[in-house]
Each structure stands twice: as structure tokens, then as C-alpha cells.
C-alpha positions in Angstrom: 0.0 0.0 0.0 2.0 3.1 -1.1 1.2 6.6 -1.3 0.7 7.8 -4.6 2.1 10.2 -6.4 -0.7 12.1 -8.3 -2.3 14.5 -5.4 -6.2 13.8 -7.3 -5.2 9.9 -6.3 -5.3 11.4 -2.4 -9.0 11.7 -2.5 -9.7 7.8 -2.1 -12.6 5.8 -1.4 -13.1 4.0 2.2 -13.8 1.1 0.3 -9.8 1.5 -0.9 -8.6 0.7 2.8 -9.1 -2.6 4.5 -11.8 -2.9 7.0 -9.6 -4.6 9.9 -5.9 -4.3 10.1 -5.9 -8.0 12.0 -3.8 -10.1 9.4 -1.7 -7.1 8.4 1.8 -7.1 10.0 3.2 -4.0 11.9 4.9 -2.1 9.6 1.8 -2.6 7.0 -0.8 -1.1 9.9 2.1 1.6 10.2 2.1 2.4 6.7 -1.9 1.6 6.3 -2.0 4.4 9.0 0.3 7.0 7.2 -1.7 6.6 4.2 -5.1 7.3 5.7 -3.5 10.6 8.0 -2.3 12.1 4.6 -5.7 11.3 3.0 -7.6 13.2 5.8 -5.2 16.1 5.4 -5.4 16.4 1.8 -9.3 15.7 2.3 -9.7 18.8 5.1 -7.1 21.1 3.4 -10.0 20.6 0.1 -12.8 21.1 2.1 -11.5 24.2 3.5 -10.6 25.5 0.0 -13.8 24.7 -1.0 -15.7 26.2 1.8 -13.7 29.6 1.2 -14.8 29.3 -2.4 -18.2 28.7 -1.6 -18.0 31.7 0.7 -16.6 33.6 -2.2 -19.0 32.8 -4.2 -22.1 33.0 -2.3 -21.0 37.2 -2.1 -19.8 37.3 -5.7 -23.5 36.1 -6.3 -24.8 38.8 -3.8 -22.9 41.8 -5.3 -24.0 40.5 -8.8 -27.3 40.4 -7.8 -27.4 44.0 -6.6 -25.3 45.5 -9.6 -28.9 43.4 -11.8 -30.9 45.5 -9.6 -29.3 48.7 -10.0 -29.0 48.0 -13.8 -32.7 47.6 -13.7 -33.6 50.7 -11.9 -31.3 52.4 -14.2 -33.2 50.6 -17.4 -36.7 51.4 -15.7 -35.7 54.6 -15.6 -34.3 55.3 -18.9 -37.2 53.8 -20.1 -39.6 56.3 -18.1 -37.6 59.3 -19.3 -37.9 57.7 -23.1 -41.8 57.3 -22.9 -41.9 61.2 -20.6 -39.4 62.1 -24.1 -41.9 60.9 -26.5 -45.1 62.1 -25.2 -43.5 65.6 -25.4 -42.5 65.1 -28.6 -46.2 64.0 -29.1 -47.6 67.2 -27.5 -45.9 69.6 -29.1 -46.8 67.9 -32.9 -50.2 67.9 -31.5 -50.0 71.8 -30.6 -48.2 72.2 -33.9 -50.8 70.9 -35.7 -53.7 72.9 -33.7 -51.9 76.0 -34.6 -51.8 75.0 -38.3 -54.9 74.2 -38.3 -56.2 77.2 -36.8 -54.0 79.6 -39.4 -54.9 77.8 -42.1 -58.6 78.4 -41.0 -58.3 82.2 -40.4 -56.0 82.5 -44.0 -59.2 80.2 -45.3 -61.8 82.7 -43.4 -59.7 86.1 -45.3 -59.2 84.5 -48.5 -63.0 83.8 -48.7 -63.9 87.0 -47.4 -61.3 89.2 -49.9 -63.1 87.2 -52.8 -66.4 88.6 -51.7 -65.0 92.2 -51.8 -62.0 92.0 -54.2 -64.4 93.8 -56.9 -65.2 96.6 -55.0 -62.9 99.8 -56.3 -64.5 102.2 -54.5 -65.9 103.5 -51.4 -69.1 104.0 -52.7 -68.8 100.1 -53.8 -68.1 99.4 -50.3 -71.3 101.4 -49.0 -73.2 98.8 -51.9 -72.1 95.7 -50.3 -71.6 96.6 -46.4 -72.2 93.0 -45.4 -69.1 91.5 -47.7 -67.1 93.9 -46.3 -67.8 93.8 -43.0 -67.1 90.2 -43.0 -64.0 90.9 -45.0 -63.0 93.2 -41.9 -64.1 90.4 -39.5 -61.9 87.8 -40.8 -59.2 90.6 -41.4 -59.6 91.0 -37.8 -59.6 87.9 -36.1 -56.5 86.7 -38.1 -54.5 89.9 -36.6 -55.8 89.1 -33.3 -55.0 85.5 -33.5 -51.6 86.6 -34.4 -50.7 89.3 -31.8 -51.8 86.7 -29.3 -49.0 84.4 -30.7 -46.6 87.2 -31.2 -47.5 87.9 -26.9 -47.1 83.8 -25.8 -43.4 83.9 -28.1 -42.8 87.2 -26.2 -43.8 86.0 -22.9 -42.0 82.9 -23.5 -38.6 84.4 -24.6 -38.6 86.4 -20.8 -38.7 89.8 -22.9 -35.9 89.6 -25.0 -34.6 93.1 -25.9 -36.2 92.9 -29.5 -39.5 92.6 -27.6 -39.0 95.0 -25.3 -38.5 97.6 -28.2 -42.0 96.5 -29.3 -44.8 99.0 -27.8 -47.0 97.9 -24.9 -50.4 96.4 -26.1 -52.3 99.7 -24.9 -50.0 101.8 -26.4 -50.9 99.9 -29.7 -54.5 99.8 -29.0 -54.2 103.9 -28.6 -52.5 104.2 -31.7 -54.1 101.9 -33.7 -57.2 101.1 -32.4 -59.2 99.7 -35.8 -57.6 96.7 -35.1 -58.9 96.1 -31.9 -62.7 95.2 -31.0 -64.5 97.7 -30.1 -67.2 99.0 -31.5 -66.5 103.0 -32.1 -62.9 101.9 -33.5 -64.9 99.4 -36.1 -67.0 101.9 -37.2 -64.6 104.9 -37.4 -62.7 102.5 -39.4 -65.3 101.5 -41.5 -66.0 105.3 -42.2 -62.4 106.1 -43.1 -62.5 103.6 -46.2 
């Protein structure tokens, strides 16, 4: 019974060693003996090896887990900001397209309204007609109106830029032009200057 050489042929089975150690001689038991010690050393010195690897493990698996988590959070999130991204996107197309579609209404309204009157040459051919023209003057209107409120949300939303600071107040405009405001004196004092 000698040792071996190869230290995998260390790991043996029970079965490998006699189950008495009556008929062997002295210097067999000895050596029988030697064997079995250097088994159960290489045995425990393996088992402790592979209990420090298991104990590695077991936190390599732990960190890993909570790097999947954070990577997780991280994708939920991206994805969050990518659907918050796209409905904004969404909005403003859909604001975009109200605001067409509300130009092109009030350029439909004028363009209607200037065929109704474009054959009037004259004052007097506008006293003939006073409804075309007056609807001419409404559409004229409402399309100025429509666009000085834009011109006001831009201004408003550029924090007064110093080219809209140069532009005059709203009142001041409504003083000095006030035909193309909505009340009823200015209308008709601007109807009576054509």
C-alpha cells in the first residue's frame, strides 16, 4: 500500500482501505496508517478550500445580484424618461398641428372674405355691399388678433428679449391703432375712413 504520487489519487474511497488491520503485519498497519493521515489532510485542506470558495462565491452572487438591480432601476428609468421624451414630442406635434390648423382656418376665413369684396374699387362700392365687407374686416380682424396673441405667448415665453422690449405695450398699440382692436367706435370709425 504506497502513497501515490498524483495528489487527485489522495482523494480515495473507504472502500480502498481494509476494514480490519488484524492479518496485516506491523509495519503494514504503520504504513496503512500514514496513508489514511495524509488522505484526511489532503481531504480537510480541500474542504476548507472549498468552503472559502463557496463563501466567495455565495458574495460574488450577492454583489451580482445587486449591480442586476441597480441595472434595472437604471433601465426602468431610462425607459420612463424615453416614454416622458416621446409624449412631449407628441404634445408639441399635437400643438403644432392645432396652430396650423387654426391659421390655415383664419388664411381660409380672409381668403373667402377678400373674394367677396375683391371687386369693390371704391368706397361707394363698399357702402353697396356693407355686409361682404364687413365680413372681410371680421376675418381681417380675427386673423390679426389671432396673431398678436402668438406674437405675446413667443414674447412672454422668450422672458422679454430686448427685441420685444422695443416693441410698444399692447395699450400703447391699442391707442395708436385702435381699428384693429374690438371695439365697436374703433370698427365703425374704421369703416368710415374707407
Amino acid at each position: 500500500m504506497a502513497t501515490s504520487n498524483h495528489p487527485t489519487d489522495r482523494f480515495r474511497s473507504a472502500t480502498d482501505f481494509p476494514k480490519t488491520v488484524e492479518h496485516l503485519s506491523p509495519s503494514d498497519v504503520s504504513q496503512l496508517y500514514v496513508e489514511m493521515r495524509d488522505c484526511l489532510i489532503f481531504t480537510n485542506r480541500s474542504r476548507s478550500q472549498l468552503i472559502r470558495r463557496n463563501e466567495e462565491h455565495k458574495q460574488t452572487v450577492v454583489t451580482l445580484r445587486s449591480d442586476v438591480a441597480r441595472l434595472q432601476q437604471l433601465i426602468n428609468q431610462v425607459a420612463q424618461d424615453k416614454e416622458v421624451l416621446a409624449q412631449n414630442k407628441q404634445d408639441i406635434i399635437t400643438a403644432l398641428e392645432q396652430e396650423l390648423g387654426t391659421m390655415s382656418s383664419h388664411l381660409e376665413q380672409i381668403s373667402q372674405a377678400f373674394r367677396e369684396v375683391e371687386d369693390i374699387g371704391s368706397p361707394m362700392g363698399a357702402m353697396a355691399f356693407p355686409g361682404r365687407f364687413n365680413r372681410f374686416w371680421r376675418a381681417l380682424r380675427a386673423l390679426i388678433t389671432w396673431w398678436r396673441e402668438e406674437s405675446d405667448d413667443l414674447v412672454l415665453s422668450s422672458n422679454q428679449s430686448p427685441a420685444a422690449s422695443s416693441l410698444p405695450s399692447k395699450q400703447e398699440d391699442r391707442q395708436e391703432n385702435p381699428q384693429m382692436y374690438t371695439d365697436p367706435a374703433s370698427v365703425q370709425r374704421s369703416l368710415r375712413d374707407l
